[in-house]
VOGU-953884 format. One line per field, with one value per residue: residue in one letter; x, z, y of N, C-alpha, C in turn. Coordinates in Angstrom, 2 decimals, decimal comma. Example, Ala and Ser with C-alpha at 12.3 -4.5 7.8 and 13.67 -1.06 7.14 Angstrom:
% residues 2
resn = [a s]
n_xx = [13,19 12,85]
n_zz = [7,80 7,08]
n_yy = [-5,69 -2,25]
ca_xx = [12,30 13,67]
ca_zz = [7,80 7,14]
ca_yy = [-4,50 -1,06]
c_xx = [13,20 12,90]
c_zz = [7,80 7,87]
c_yy = [-3,30 0,03]
//
This chain:
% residues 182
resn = [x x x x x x x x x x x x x x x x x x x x x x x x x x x x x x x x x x x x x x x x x x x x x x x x x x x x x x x x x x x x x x x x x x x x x x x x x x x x x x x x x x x x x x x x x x x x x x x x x x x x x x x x x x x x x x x x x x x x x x x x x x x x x x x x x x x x x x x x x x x x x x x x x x x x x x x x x x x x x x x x x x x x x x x x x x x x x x x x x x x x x x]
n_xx = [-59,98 -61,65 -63,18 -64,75 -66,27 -68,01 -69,15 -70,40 -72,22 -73,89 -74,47 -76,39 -77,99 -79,48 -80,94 -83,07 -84,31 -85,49 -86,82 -88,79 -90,10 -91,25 -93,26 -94,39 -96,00 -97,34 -98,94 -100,80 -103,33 -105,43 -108,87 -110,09 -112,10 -113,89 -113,32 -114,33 -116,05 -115,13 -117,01 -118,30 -118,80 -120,15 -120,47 -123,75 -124,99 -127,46 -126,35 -126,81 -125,54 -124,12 -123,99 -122,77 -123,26 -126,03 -127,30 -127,22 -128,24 -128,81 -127,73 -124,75 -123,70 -120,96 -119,53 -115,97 -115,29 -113,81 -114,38 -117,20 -119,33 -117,67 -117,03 -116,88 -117,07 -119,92 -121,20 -120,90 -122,71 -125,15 -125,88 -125,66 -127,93 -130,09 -130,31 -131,52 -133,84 -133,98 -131,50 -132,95 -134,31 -133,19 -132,55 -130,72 -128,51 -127,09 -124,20 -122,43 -118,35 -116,29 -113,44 -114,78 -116,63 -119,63 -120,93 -120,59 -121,40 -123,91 -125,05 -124,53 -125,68 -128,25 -128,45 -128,03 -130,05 -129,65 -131,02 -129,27 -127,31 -124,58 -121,64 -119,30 -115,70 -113,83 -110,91 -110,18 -110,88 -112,64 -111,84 -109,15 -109,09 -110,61 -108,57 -108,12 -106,95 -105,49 -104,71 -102,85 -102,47 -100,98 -102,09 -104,44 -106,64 -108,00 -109,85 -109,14 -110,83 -112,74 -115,24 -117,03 -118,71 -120,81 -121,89 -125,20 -124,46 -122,24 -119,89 -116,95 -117,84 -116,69 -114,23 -113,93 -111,74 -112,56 -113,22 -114,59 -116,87 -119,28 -120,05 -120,38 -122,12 -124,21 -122,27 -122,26 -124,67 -124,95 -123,14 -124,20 -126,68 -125,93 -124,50 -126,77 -128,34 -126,29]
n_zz = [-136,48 -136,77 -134,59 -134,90 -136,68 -135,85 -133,21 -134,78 -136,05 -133,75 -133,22 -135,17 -134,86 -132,46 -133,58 -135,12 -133,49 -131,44 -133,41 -134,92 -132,23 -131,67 -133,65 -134,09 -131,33 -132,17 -134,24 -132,65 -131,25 -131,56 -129,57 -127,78 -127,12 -123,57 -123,22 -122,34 -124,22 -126,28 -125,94 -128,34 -130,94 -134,40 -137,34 -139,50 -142,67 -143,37 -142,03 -139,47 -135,64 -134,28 -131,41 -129,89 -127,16 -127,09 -127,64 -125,82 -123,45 -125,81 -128,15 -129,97 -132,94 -134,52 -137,43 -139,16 -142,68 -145,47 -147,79 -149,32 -151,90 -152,96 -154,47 -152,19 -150,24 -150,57 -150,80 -148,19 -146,53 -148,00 -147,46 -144,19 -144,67 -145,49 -143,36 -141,47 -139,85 -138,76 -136,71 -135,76 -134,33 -132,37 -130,87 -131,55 -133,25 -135,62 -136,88 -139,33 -140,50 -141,95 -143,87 -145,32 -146,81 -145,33 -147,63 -149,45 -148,19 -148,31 -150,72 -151,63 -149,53 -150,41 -153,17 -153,07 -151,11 -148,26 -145,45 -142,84 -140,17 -141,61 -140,48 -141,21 -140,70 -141,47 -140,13 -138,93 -136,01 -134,91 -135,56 -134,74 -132,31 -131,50 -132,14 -135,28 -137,71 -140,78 -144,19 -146,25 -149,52 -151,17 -151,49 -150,78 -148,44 -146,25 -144,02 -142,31 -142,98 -140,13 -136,94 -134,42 -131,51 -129,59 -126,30 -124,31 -122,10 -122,86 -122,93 -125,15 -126,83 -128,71 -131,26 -134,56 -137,60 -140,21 -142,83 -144,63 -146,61 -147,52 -145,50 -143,25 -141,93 -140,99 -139,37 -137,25 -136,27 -135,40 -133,21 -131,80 -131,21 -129,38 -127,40 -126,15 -125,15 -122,77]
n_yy = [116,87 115,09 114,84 117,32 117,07 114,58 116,15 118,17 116,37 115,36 117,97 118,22 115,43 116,16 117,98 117,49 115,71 117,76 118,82 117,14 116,78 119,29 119,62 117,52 118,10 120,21 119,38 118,36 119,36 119,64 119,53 117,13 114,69 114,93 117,42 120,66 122,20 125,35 128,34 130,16 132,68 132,98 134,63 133,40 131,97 133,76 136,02 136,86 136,26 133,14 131,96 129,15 128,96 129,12 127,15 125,76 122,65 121,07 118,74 118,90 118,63 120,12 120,78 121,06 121,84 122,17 123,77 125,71 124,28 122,04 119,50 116,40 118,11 119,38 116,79 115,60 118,06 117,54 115,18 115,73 117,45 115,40 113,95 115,76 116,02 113,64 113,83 116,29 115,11 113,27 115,18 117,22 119,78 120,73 122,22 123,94 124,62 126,55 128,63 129,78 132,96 134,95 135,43 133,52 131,40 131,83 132,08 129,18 127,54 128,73 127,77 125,12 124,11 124,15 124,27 124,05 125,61 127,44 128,67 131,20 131,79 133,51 134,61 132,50 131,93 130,17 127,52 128,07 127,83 125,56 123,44 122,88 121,55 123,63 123,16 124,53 125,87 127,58 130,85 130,22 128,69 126,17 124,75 121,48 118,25 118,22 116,87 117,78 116,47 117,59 117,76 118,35 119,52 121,16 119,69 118,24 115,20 113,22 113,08 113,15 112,68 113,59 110,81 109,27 110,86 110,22 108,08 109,88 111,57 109,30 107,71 109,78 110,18 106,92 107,82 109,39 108,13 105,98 107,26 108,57 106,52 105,25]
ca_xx = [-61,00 -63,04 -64,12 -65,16 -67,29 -68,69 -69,87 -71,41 -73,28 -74,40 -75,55 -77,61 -79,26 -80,07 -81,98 -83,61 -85,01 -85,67 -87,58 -89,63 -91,11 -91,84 -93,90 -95,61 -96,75 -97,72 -100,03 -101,72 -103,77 -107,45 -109,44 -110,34 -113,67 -113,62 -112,84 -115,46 -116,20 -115,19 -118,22 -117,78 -119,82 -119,78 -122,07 -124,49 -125,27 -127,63 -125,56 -126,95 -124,76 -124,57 -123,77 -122,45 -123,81 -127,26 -127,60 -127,19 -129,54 -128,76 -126,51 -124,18 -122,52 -119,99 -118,66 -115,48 -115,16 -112,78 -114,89 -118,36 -119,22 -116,53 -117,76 -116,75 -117,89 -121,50 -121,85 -121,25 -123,52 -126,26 -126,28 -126,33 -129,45 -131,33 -130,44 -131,76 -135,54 -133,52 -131,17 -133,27 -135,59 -132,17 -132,02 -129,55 -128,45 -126,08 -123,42 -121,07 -118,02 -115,59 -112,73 -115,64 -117,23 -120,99 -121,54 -120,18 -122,51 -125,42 -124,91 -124,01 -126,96 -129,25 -128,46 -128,01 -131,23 -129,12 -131,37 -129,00 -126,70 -123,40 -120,64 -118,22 -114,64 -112,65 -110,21 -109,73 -110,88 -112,64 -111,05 -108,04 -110,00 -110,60 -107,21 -108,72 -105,50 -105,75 -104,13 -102,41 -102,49 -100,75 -103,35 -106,11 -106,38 -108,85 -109,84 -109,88 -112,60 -112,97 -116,31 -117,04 -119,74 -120,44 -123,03 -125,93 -123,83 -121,02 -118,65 -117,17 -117,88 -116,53 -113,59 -113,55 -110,77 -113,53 -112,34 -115,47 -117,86 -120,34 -120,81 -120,29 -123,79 -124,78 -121,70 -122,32 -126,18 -124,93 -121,99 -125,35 -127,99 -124,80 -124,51 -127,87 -128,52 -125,65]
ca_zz = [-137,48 -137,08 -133,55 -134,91 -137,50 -134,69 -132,51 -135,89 -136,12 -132,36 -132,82 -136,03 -134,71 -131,26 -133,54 -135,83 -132,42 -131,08 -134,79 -134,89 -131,41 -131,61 -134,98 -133,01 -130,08 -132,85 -135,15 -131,67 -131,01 -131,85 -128,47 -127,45 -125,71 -121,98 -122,95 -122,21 -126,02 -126,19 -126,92 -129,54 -132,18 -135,93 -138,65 -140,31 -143,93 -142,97 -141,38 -137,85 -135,20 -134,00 -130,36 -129,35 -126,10 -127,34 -127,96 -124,48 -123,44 -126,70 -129,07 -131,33 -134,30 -134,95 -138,09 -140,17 -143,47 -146,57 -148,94 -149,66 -152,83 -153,47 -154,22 -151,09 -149,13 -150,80 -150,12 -146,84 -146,63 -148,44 -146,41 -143,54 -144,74 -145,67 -142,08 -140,42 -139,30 -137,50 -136,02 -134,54 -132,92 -131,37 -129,85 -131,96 -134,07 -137,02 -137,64 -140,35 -140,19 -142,96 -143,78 -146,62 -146,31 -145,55 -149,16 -149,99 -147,77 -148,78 -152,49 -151,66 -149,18 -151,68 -154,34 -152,76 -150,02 -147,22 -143,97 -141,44 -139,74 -141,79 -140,21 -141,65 -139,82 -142,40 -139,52 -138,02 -134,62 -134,12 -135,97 -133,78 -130,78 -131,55 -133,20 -136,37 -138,65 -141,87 -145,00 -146,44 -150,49 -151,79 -150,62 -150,37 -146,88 -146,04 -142,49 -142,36 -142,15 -138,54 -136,32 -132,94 -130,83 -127,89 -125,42 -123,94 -121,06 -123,50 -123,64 -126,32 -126,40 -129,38 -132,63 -135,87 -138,36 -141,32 -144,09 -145,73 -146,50 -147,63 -144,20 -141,97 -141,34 -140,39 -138,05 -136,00 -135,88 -134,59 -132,09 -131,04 -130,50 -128,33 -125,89 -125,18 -124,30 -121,77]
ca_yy = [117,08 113,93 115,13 118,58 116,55 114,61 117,52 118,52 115,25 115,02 118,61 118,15 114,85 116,52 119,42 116,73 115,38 118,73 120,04 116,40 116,69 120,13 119,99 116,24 118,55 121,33 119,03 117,52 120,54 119,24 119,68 116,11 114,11 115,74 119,10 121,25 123,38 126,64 129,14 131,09 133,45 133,12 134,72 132,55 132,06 134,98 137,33 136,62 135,73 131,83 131,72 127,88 128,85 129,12 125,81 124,74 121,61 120,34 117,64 120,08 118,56 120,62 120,27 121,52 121,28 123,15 124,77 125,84 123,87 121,41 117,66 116,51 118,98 119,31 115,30 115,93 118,76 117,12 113,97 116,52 117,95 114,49 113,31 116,85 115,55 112,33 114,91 117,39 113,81 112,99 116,57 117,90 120,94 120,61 123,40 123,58 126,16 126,74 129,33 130,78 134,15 134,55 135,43 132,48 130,48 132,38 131,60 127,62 127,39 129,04 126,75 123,44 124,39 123,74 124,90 124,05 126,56 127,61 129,47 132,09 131,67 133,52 134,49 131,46 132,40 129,16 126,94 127,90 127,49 124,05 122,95 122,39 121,52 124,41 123,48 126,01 125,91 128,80 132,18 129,56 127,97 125,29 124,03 119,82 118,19 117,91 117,43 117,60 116,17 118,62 116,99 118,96 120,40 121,48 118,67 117,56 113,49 112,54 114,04 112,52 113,17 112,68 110,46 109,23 112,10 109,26 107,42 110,50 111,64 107,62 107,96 110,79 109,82 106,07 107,74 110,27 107,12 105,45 108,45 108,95 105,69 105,49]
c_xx = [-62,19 -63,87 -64,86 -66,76 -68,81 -70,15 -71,02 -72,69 -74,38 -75,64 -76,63 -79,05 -80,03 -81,61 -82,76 -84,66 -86,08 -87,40 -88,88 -90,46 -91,57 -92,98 -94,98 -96,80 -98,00 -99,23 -101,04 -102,47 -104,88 -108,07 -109,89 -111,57 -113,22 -113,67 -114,31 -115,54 -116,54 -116,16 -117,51 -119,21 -119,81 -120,76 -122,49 -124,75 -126,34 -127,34 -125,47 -125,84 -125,00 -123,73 -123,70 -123,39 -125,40 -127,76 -127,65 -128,26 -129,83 -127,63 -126,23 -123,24 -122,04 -118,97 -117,67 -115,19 -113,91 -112,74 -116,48 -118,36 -118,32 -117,27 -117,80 -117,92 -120,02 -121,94 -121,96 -122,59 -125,28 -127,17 -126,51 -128,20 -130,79 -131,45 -131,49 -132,93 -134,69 -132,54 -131,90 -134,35 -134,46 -131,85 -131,08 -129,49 -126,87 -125,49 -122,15 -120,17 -116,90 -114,85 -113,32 -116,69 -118,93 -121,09 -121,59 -121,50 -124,05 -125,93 -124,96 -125,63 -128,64 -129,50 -128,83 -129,45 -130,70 -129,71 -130,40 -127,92 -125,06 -122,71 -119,75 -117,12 -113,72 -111,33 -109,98 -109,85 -111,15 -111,92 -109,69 -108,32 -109,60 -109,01 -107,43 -107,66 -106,04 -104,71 -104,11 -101,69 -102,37 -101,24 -104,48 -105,77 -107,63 -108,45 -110,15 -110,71 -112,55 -114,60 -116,56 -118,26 -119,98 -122,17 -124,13 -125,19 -122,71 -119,87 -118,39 -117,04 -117,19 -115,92 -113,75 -112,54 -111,33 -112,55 -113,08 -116,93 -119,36 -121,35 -120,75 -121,51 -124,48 -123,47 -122,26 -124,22 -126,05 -124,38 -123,32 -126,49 -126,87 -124,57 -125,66 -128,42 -127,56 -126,17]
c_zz = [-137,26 -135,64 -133,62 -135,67 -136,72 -134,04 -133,69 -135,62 -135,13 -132,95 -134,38 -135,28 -133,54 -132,11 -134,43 -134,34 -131,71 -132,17 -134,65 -133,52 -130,98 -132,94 -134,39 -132,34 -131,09 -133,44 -133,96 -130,68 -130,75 -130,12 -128,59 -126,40 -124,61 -122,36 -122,82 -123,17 -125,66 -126,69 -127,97 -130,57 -133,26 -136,55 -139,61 -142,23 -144,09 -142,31 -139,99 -136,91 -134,41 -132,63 -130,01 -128,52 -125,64 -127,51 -126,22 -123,89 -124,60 -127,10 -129,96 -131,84 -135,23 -135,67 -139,42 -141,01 -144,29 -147,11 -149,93 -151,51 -153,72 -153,73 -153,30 -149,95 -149,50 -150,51 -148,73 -146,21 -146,94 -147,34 -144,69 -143,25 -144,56 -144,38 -141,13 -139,63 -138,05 -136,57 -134,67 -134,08 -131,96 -130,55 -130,54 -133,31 -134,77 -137,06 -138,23 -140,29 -141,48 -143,00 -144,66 -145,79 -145,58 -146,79 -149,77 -149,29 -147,95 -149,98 -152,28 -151,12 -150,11 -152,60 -154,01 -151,48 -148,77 -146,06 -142,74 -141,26 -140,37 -141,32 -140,72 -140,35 -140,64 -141,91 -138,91 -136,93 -134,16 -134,34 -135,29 -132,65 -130,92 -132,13 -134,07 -137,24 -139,99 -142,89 -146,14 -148,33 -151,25 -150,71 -150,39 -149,55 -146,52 -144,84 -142,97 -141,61 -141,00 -138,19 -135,05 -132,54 -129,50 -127,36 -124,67 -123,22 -121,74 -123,28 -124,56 -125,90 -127,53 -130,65 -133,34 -136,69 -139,70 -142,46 -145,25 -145,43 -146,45 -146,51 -143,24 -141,02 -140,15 -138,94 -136,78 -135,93 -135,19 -133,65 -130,68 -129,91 -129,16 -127,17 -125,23 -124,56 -123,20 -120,47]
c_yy = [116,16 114,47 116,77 118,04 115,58 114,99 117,87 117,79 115,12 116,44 118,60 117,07 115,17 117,83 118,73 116,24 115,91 118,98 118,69 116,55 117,66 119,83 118,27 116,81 119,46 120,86 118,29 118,26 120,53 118,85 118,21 115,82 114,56 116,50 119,74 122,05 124,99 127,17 130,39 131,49 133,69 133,75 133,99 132,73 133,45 136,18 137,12 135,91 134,46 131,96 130,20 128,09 128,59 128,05 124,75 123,72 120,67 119,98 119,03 119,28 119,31 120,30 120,72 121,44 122,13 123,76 124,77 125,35 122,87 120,13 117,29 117,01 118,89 117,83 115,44 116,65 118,45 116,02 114,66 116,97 116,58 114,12 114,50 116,11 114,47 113,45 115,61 116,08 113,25 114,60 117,14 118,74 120,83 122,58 123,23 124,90 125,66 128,22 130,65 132,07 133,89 135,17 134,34 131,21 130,83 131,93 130,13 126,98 127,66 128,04 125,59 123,44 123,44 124,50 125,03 125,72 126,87 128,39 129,87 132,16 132,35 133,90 133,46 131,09 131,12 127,58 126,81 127,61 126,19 123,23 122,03 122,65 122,51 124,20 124,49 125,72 127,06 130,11 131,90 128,60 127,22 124,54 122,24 119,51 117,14 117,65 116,50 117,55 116,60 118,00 118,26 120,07 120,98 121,11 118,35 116,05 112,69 113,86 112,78 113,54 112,55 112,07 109,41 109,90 111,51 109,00 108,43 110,59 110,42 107,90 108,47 110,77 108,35 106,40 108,21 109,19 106,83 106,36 108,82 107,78 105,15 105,40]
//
């Protein structure tokens, strides 16, 4: 009996081993500095379609957030906007992508007079591209807020795993000065 119990034991902690370093590999997905950034095509807060590729010759801060209008998110967003002018003198083009419709970014942008470029992902397409972690809250699913720094030639140079919405902006405008002087 005790060696049946055992066997048991061995094979639970072998699938405890097994289940932890599959679900490790699983959550370590997020495309990393080097990679070269997948292109991809979203529709804008105006309908139009945003080609990555179009941007080529320029800084793209690429950045995911959870949900058009949330506190959070609109700080982000905002501080986005006040930075834009320093932005586009560093060469670079701001895009925000989220799991929200374009109605939704039409209405948000409208209100809050957000110029820059919002993206509709409500499939996931790029968000999976990138392995942008999506928590999953019931039938409401929100991408984290991720953002990626893709370099002229379409590298990415730099992930953040944002975690103050406050200082982001200042971030990714000091990581930006730091690469171009290189």
């Amino acid at each position: 009996m005790f060696r049946y119990f055992a066997g048991v034991a061995a094979v639970l902690a072998l699938a405890a081993v097994i289940f932890v370093a599959v679900r490790a590999h699983a959550q370590d997905t997020t495309l990393q500095p080097g990679t070269a950034a997948p292109d991809f095509s979203l529709p804008s807060q105006d309908g139009s379609p945003v080609h990555l590729s179009s941007y080529h010759g320029k800084w793209v801060v690429l950045y995911f957030y959870p949900k058009d209008q949330t506190p959070g998110c609109t700080i982000e967003a905002h501080n986005f906007q006040r930075d834009q002018a320093k932005f586009t003198a560093l060469n670079a083009v701001i895009l925000g992508v989220s799991l929200d419709s374009v109605k939704s970014h039409q209405q948000w942008c409208t209100k809050d007079n957000l110029t820059f470029k919002m993206l509709a992902d409500p499939e996931h397409k790029v968000v999976d591209q990138y392995g942008v972690k999506v928590n999953n809250m019931g039938i409401v699913k929100f991408a984290k807020r991720t953002t990626f720094l893709i370099s002229p030639n379409g590298v990415i140079t730099k992930v953040w795993a944002v975690s103050d919405v406050q200082k982001h902006s200042d971030e990714v405008q000091a990581e930006l000065t730091a690469e171009q002087h290189k």
